[in-house]
Biotite code that builds the C-alpha atoms (Angstrom):
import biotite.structure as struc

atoms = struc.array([
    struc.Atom([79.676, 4.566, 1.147], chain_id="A", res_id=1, res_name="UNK", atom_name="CA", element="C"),
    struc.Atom([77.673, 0.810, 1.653], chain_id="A", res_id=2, res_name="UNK", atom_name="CA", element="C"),
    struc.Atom([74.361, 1.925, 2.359], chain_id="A", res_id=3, res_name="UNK", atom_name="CA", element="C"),
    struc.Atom([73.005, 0.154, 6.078], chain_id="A", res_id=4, res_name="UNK", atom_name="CA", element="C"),
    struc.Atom([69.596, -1.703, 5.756], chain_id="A", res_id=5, res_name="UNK", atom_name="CA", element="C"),
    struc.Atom([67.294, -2.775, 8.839], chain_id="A", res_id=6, res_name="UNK", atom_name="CA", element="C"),
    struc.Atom([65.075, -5.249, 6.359], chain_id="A", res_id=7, res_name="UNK", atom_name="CA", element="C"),
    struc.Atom([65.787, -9.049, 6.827], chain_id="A", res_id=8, res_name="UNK", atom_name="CA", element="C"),
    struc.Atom([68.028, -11.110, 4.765], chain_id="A", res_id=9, res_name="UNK", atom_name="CA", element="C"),
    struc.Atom([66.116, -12.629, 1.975], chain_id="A", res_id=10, res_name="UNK", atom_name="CA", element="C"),
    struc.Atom([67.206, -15.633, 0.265], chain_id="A", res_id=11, res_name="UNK", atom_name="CA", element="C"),
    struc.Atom([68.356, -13.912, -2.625], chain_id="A", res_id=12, res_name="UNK", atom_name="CA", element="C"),
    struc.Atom([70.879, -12.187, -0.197], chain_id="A", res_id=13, res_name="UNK", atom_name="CA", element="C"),
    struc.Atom([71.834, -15.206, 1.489], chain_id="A", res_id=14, res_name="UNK", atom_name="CA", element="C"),
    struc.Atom([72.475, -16.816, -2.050], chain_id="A", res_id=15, res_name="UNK", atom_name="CA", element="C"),
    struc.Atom([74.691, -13.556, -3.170], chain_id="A", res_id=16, res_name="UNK", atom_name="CA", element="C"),
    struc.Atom([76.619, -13.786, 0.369], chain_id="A", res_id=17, res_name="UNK", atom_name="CA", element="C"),
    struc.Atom([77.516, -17.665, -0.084], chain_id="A", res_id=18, res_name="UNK", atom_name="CA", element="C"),
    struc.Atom([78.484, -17.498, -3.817], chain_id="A", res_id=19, res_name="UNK", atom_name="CA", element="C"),
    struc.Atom([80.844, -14.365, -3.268], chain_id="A", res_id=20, res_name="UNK", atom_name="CA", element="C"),
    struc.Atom([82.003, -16.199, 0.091], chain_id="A", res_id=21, res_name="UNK", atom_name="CA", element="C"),
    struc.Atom([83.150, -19.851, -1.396], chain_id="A", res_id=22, res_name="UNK", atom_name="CA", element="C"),
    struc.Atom([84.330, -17.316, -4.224], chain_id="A", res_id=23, res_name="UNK", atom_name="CA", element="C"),
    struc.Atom([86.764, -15.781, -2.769], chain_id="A", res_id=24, res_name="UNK", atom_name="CA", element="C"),
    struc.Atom([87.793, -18.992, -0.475], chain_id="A", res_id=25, res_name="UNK", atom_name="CA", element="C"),
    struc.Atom([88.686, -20.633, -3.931], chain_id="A", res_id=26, res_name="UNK", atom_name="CA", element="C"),
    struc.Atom([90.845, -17.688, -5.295], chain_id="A", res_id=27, res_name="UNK", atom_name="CA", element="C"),
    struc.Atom([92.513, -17.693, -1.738], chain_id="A", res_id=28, res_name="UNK", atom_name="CA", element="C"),
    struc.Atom([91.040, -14.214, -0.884], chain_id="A", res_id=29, res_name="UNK", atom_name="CA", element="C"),
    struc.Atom([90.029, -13.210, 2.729], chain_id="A", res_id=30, res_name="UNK", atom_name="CA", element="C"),
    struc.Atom([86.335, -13.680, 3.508], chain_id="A", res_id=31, res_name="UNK", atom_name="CA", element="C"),
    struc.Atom([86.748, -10.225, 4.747], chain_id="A", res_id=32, res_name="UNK", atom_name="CA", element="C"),
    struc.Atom([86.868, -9.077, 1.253], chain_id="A", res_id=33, res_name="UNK", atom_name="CA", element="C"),
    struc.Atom([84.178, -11.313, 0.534], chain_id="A", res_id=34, res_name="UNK", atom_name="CA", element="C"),
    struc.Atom([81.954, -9.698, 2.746], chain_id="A", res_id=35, res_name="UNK", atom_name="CA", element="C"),
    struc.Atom([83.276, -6.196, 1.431], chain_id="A", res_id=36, res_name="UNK", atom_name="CA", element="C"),
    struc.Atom([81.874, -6.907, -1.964], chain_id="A", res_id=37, res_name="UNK", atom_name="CA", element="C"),
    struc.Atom([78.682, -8.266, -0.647], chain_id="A", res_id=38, res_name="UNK", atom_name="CA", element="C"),
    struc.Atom([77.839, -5.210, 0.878], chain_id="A", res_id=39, res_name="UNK", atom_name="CA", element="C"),
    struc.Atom([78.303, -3.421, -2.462], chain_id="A", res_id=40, res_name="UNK", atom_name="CA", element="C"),
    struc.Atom([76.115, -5.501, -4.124], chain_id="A", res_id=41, res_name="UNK", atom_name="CA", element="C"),
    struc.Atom([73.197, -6.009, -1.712], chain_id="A", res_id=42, res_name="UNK", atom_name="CA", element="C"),
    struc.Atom([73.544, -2.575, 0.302], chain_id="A", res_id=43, res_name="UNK", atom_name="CA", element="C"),
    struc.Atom([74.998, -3.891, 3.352], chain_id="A", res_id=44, res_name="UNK", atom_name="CA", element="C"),
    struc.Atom([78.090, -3.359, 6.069], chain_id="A", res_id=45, res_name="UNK", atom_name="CA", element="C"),
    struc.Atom([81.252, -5.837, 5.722], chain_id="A", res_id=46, res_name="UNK", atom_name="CA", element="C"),
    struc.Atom([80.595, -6.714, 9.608], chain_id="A", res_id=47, res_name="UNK", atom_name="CA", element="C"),
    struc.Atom([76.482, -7.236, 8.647], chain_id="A", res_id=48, res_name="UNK", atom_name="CA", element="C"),
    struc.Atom([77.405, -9.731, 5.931], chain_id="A", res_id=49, res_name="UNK", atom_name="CA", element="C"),
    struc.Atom([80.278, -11.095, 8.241], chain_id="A", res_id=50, res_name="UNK", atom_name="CA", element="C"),
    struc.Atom([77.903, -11.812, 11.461], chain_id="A", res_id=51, res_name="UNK", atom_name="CA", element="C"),
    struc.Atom([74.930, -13.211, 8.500], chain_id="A", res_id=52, res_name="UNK", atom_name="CA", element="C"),
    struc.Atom([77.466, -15.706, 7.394], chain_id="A", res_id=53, res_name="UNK", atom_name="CA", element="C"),
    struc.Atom([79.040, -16.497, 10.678], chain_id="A", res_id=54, res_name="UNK", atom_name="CA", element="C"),
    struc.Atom([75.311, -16.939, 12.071], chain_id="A", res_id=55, res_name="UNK", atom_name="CA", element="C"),
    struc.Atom([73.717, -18.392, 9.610], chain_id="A", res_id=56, res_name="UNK", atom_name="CA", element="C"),
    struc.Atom([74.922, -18.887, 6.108], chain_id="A", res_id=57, res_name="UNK", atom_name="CA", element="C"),
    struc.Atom([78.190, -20.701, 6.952], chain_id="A", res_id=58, res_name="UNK", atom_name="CA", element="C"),
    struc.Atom([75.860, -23.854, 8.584], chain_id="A", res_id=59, res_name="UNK", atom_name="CA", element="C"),
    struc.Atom([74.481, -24.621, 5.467], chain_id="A", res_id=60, res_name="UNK", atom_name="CA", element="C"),
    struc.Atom([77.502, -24.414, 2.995], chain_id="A", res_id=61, res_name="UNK", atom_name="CA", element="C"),
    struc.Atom([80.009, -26.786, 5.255], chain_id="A", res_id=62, res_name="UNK", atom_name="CA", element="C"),
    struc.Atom([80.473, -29.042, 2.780], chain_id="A", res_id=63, res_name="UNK", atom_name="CA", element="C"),
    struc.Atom([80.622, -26.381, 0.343], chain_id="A", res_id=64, res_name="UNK", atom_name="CA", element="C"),
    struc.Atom([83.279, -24.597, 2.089], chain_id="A", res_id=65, res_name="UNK", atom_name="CA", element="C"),
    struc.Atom([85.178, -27.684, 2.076], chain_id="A", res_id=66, res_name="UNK", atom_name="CA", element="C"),
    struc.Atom([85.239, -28.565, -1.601], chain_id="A", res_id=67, res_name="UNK", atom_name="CA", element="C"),
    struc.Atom([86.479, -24.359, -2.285], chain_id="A", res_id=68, res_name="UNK", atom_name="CA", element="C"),
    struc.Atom([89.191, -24.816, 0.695], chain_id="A", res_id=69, res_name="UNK", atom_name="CA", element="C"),
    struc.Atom([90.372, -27.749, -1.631], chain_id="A", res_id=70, res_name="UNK", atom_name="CA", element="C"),
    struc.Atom([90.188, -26.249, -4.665], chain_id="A", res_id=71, res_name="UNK", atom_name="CA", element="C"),
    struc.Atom([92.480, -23.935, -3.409], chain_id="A", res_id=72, res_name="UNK", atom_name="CA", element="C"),
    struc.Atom([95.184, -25.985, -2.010], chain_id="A", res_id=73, res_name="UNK", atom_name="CA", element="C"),
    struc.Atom([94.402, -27.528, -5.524], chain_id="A", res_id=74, res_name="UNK", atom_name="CA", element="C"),
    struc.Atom([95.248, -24.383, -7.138], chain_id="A", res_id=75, res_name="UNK", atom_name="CA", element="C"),
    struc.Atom([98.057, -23.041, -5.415], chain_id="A", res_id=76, res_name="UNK", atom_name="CA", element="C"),
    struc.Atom([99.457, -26.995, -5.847], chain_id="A", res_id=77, res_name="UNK", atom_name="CA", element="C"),
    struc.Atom([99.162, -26.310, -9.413], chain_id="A", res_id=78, res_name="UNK", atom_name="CA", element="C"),
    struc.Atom([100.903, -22.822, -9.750], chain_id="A", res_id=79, res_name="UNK", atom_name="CA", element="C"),
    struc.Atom([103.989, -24.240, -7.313], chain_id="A", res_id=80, res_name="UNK", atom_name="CA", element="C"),
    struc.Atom([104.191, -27.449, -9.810], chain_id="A", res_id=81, res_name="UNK", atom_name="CA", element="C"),
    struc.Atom([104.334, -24.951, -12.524], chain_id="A", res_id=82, res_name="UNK", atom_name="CA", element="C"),
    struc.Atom([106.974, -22.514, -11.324], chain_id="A", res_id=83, res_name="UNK", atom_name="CA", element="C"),
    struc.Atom([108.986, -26.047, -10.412], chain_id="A", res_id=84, res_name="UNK", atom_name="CA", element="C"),
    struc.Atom([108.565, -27.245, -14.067], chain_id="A", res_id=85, res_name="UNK", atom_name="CA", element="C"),
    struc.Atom([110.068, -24.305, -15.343], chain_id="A", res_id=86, res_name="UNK", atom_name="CA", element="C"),
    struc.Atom([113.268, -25.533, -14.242], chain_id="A", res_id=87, res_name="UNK", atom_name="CA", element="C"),
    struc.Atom([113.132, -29.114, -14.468], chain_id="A", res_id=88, res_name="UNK", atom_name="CA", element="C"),
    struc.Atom([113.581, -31.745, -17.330], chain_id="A", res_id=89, res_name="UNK", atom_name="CA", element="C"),
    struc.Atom([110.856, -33.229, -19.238], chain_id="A", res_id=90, res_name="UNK", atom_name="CA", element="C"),
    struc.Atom([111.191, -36.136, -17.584], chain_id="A", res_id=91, res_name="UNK", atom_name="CA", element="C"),
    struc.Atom([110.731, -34.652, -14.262], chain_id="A", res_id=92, res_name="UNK", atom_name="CA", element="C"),
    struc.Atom([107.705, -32.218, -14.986], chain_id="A", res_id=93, res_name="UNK", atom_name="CA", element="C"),
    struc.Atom([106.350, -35.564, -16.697], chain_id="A", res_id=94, res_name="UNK", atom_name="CA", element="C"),
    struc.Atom([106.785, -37.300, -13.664], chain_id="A", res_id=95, res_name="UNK", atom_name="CA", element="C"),
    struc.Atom([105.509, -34.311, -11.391], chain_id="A", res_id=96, res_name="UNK", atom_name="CA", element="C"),
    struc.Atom([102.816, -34.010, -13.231], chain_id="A", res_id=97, res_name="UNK", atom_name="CA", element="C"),
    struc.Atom([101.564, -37.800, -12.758], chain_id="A", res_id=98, res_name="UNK", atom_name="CA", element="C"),
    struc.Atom([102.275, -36.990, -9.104], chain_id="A", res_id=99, res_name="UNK", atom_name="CA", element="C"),
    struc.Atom([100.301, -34.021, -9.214], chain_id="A", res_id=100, res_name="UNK", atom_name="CA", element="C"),
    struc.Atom([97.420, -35.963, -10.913], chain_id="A", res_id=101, res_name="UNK", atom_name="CA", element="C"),
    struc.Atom([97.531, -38.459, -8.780], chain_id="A", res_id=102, res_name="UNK", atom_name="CA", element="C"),
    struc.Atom([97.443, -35.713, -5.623], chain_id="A", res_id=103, res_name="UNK", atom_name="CA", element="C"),
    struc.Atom([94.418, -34.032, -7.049], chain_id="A", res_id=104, res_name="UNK", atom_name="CA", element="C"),
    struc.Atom([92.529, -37.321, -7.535], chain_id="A", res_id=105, res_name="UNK", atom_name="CA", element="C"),
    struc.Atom([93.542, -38.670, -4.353], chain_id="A", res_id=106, res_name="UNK", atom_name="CA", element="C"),
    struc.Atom([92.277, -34.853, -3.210], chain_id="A", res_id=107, res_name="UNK", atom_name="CA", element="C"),
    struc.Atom([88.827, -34.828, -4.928], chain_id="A", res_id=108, res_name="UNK", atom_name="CA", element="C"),
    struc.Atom([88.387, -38.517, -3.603], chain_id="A", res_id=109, res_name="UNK", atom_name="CA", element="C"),
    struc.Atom([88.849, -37.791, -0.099], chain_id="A", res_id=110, res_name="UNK", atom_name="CA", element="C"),
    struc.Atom([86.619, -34.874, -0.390], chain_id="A", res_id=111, res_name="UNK", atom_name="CA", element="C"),
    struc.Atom([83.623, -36.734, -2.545], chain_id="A", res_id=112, res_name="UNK", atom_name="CA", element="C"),
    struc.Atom([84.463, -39.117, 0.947], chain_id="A", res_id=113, res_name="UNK", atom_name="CA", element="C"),
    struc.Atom([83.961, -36.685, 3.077], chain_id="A", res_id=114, res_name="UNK", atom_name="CA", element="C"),
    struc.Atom([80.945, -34.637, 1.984], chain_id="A", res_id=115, res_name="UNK", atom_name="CA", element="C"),
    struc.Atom([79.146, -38.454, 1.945], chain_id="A", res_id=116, res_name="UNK", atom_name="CA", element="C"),
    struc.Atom([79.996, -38.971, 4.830], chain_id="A", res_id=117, res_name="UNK", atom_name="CA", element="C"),
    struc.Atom([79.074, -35.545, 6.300], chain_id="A", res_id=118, res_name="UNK", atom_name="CA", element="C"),
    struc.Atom([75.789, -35.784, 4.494], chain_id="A", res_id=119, res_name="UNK", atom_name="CA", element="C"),
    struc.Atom([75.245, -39.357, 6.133], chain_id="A", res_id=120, res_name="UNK", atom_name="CA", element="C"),
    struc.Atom([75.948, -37.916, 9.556], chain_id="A", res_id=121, res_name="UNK", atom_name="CA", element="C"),
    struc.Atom([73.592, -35.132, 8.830], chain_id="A", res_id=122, res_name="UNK", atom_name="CA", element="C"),
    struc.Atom([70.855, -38.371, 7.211], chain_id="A", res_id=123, res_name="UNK", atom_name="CA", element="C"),
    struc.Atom([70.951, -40.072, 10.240], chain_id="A", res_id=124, res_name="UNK", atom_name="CA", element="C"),
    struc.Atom([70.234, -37.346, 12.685], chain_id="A", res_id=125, res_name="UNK", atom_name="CA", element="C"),
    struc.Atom([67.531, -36.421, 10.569], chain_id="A", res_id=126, res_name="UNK", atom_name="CA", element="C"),
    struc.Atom([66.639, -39.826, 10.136], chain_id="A", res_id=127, res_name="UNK", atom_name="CA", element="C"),
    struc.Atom([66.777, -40.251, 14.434], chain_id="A", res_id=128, res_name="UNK", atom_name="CA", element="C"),
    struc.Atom([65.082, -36.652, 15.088], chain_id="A", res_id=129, res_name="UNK", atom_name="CA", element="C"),
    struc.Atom([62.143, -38.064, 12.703], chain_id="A", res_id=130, res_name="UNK", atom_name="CA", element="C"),
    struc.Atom([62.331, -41.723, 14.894], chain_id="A", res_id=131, res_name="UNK", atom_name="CA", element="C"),
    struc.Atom([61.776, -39.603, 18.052], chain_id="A", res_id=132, res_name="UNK", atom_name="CA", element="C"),
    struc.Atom([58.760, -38.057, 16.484], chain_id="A", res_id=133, res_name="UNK", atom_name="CA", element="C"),
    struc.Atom([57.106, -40.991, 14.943], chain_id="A", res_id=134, res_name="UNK", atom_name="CA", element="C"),
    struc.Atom([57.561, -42.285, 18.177], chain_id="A", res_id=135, res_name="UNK", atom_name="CA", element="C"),
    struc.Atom([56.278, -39.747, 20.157], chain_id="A", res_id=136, res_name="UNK", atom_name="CA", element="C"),
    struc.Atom([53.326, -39.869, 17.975], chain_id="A", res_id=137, res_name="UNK", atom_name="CA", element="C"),
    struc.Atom([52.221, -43.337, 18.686], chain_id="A", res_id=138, res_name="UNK", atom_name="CA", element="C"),
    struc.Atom([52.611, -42.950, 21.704], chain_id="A", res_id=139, res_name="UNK", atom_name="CA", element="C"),
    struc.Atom([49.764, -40.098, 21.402], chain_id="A", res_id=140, res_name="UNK", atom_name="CA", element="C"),
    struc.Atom([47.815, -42.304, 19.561], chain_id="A", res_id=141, res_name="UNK", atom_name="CA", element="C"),
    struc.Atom([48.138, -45.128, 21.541], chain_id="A", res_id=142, res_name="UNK", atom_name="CA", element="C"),
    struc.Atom([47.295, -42.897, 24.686], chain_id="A", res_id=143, res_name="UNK", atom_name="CA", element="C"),
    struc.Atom([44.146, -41.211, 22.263], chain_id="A", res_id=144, res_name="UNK", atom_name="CA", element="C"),
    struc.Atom([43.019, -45.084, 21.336], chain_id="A", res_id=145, res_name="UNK", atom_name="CA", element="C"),
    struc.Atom([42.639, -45.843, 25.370], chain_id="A", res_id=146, res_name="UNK", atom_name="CA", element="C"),
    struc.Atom([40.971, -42.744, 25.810], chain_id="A", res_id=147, res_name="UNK", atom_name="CA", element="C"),
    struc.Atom([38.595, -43.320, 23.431], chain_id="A", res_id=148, res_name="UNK", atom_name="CA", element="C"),
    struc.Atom([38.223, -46.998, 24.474], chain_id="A", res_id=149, res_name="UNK", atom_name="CA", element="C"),
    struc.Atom([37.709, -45.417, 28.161], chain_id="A", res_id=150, res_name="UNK", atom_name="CA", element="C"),
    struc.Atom([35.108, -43.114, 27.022], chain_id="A", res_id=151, res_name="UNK", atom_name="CA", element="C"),
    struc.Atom([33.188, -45.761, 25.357], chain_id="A", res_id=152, res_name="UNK", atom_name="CA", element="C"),
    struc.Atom([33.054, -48.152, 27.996], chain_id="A", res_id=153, res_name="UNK", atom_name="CA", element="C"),
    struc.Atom([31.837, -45.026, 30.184], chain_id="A", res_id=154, res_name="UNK", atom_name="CA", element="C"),
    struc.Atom([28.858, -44.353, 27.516], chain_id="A", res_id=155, res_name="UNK", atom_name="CA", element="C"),
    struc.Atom([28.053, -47.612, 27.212], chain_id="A", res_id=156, res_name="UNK", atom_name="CA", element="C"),
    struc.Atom([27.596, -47.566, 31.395], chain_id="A", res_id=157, res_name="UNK", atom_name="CA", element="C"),
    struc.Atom([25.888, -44.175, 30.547], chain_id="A", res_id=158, res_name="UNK", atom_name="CA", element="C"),
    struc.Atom([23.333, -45.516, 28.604], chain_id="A", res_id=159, res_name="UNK", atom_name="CA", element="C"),
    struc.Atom([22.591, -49.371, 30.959], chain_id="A", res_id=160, res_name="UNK", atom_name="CA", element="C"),
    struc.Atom([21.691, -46.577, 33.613], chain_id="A", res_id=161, res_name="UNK", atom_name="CA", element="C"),
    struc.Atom([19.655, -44.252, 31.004], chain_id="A", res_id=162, res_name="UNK", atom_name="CA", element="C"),
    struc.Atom([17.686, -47.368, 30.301], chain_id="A", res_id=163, res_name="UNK", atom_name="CA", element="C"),
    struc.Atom([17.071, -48.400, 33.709], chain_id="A", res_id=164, res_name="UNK", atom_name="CA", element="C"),
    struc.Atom([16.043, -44.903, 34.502], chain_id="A", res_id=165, res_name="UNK", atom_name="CA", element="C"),
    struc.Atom([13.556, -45.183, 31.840], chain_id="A", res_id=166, res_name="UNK", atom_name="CA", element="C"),
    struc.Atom([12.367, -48.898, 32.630], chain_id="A", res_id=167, res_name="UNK", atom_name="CA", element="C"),
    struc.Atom([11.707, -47.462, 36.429], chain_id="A", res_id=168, res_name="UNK", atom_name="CA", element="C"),
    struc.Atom([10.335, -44.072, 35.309], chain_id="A", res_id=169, res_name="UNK", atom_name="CA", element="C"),
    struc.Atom([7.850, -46.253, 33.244], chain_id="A", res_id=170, res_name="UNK", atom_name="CA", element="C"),
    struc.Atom([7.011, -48.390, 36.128], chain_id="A", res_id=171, res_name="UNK", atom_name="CA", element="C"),
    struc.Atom([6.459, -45.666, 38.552], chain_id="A", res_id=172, res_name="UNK", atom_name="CA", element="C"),
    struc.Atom([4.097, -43.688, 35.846], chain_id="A", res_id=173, res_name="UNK", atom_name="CA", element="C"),
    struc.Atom([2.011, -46.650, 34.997], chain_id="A", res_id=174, res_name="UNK", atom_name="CA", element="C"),
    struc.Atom([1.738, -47.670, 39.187], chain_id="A", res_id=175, res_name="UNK", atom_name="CA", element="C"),
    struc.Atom([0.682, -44.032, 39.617], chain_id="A", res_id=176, res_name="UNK", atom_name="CA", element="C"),
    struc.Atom([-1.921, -44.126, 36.867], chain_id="A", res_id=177, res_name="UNK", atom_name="CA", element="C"),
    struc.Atom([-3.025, -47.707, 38.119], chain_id="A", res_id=178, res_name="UNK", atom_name="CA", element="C"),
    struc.Atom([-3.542, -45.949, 41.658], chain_id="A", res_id=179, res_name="UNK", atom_name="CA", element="C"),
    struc.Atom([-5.533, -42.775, 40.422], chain_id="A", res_id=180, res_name="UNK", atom_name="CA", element="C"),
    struc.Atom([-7.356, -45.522, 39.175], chain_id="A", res_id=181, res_name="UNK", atom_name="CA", element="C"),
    struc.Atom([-8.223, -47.332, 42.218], chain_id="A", res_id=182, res_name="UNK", atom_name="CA", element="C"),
    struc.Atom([-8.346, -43.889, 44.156], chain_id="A", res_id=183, res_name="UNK", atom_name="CA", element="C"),
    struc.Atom([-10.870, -42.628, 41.362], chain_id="A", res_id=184, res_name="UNK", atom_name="CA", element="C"),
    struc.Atom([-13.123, -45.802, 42.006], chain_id="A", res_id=185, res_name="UNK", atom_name="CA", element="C"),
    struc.Atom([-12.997, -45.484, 45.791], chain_id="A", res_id=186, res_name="UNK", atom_name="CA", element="C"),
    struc.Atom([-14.318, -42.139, 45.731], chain_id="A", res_id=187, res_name="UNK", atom_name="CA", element="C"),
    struc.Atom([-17.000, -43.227, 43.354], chain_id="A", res_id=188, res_name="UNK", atom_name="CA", element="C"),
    struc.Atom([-17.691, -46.081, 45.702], chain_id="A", res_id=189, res_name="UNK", atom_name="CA", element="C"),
    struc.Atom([-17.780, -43.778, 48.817], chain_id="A", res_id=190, res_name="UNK", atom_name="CA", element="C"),
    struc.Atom([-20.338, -41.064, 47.088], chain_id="A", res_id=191, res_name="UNK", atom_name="CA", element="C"),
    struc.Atom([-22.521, -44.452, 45.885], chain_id="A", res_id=192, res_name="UNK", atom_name="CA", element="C"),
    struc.Atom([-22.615, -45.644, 49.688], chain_id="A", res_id=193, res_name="UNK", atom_name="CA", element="C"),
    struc.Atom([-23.781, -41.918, 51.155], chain_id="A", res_id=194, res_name="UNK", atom_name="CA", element="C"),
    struc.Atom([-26.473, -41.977, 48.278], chain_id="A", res_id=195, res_name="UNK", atom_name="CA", element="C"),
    struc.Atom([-27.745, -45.585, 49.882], chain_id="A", res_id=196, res_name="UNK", atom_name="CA", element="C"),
    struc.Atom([-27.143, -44.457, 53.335], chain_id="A", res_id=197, res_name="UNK", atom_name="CA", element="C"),
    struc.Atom([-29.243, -40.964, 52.765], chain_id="A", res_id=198, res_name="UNK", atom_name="CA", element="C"),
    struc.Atom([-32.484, -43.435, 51.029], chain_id="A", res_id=199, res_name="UNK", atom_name="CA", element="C"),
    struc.Atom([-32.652, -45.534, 53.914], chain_id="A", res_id=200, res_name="UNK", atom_name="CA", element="C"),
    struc.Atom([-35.107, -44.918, 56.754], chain_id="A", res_id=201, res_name="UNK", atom_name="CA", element="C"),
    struc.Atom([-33.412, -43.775, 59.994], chain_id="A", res_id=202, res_name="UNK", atom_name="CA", element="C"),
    struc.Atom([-34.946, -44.353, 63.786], chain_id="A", res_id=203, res_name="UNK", atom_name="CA", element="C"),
    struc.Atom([-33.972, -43.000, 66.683], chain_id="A", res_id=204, res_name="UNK", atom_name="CA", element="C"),
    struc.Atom([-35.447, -43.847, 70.621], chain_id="A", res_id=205, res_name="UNK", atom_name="CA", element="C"),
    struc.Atom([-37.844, -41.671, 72.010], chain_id="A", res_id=206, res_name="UNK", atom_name="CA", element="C"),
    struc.Atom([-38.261, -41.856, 76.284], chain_id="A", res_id=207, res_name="UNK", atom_name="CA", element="C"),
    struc.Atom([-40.113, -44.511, 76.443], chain_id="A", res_id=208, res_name="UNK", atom_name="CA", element="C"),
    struc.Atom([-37.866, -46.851, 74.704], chain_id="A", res_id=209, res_name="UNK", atom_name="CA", element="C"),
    struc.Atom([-39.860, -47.019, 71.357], chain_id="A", res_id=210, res_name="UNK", atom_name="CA", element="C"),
    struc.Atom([-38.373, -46.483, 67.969], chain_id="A", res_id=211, res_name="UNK", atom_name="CA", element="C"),
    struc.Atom([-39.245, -43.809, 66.248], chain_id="A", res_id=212, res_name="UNK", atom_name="CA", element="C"),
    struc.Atom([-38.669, -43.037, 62.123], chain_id="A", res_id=213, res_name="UNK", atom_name="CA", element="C"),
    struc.Atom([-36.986, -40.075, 61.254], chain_id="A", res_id=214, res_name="UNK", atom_name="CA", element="C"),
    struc.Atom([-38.083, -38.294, 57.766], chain_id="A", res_id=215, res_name="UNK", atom_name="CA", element="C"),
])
């Protein structure tokens, strides 16, 4: 009985389930039987394999699948020419057989044509997907650039008002020191002029309207 794993598919797994897969697509077998013999192998259900290949697996092997789909019509072309040459002349299974030839090249052509072309389609979304991108990203830059630029003008307005707060604070400290100055002198001034005032001799008027020194 296939054992029933929880774990995630590693790439190993997914490798084992495409191989067996495009396998049994060229012999003609049913992926059913495919998945049967990947669960053998890898420890797995037939309807686990079937949903990982549905899901997942099957997206990255389309052009795979195609080529094995071909090789099958290829090969039962071949076994249906052979059973008809059986009973034909020479010159008919001569002439079948150039047919045939010219069937499978005609085949392998179309399908070379159309994995190119698939992988072109699958280039240029890639190649559009990336063109969004790049342009989304300048557009961040561009946006980051006239930030930047914005940010600069604002230091450079930042620092004009810096320096005229400096250039006033300057200003103000040396008018303040300059009037501490003139204050300091006045007071100087003011204690020299008591000092004159208290040497000089004062009078005052007696009753009789004489002067009279006071000590």
């Amino acid at each position: 009985m296939t054992a029933i794993r929880q774990d995630a598919w590693s790439e190993e797994d997914d490798l084992i389930l495409a191989e067996v897969t495009l396998r049994h697509i060229r012999e003609g077998s049913t992926q059913l039987t495919a998945f049967e013999e990947v669960g053998e192998k890898i420890g797995r259900t037939a309807a686990a394999c079937g949903f990982r290949w549905n899901s997942f697996v099957r997206k990255k092997y389309e052009a795979a699948i195609q080529i094995a789909k071909a090789q099958r019509q290829k090969r039962n072309q071949q076994k249906k020419h052979s059973g008809f040459a059986a009973v034909s002349n020479n010159t008919a299974v001569l002439d079948h057989s150039d047919h045939v030839k010219a069937n499978d090249s005609f085949s392998e052509e179309s399908i070379s044509i159309d994995a190119v072309i698939r992988f072109l389609r699958q280039w240029k979304a890639t190649y559009q997907e990336m063109s969004r991108h790049i342009r989304h990203l300048e557009k961040e830059l561009s946006e980051k650039t006239d930030e930047l630029e914005r940010l600069r003008d604002e230091n450079d307005v930042l620092n004009k008002q810096v320096n005229e707060v400096e250039t006033d604070y300057r200003v103000v400290n040396d008018d303040y020191k300059a009037l501490i100055q003139i204050m300091d002198r006045a007071r100087k001034l003011a204690f020299l002029v008591e000092e004159e005032d208290e040497g000089k001799p004062r009078f005052k008027m007696d009753a009789n309207g004489n002067l009279e020194r006071i000590d």
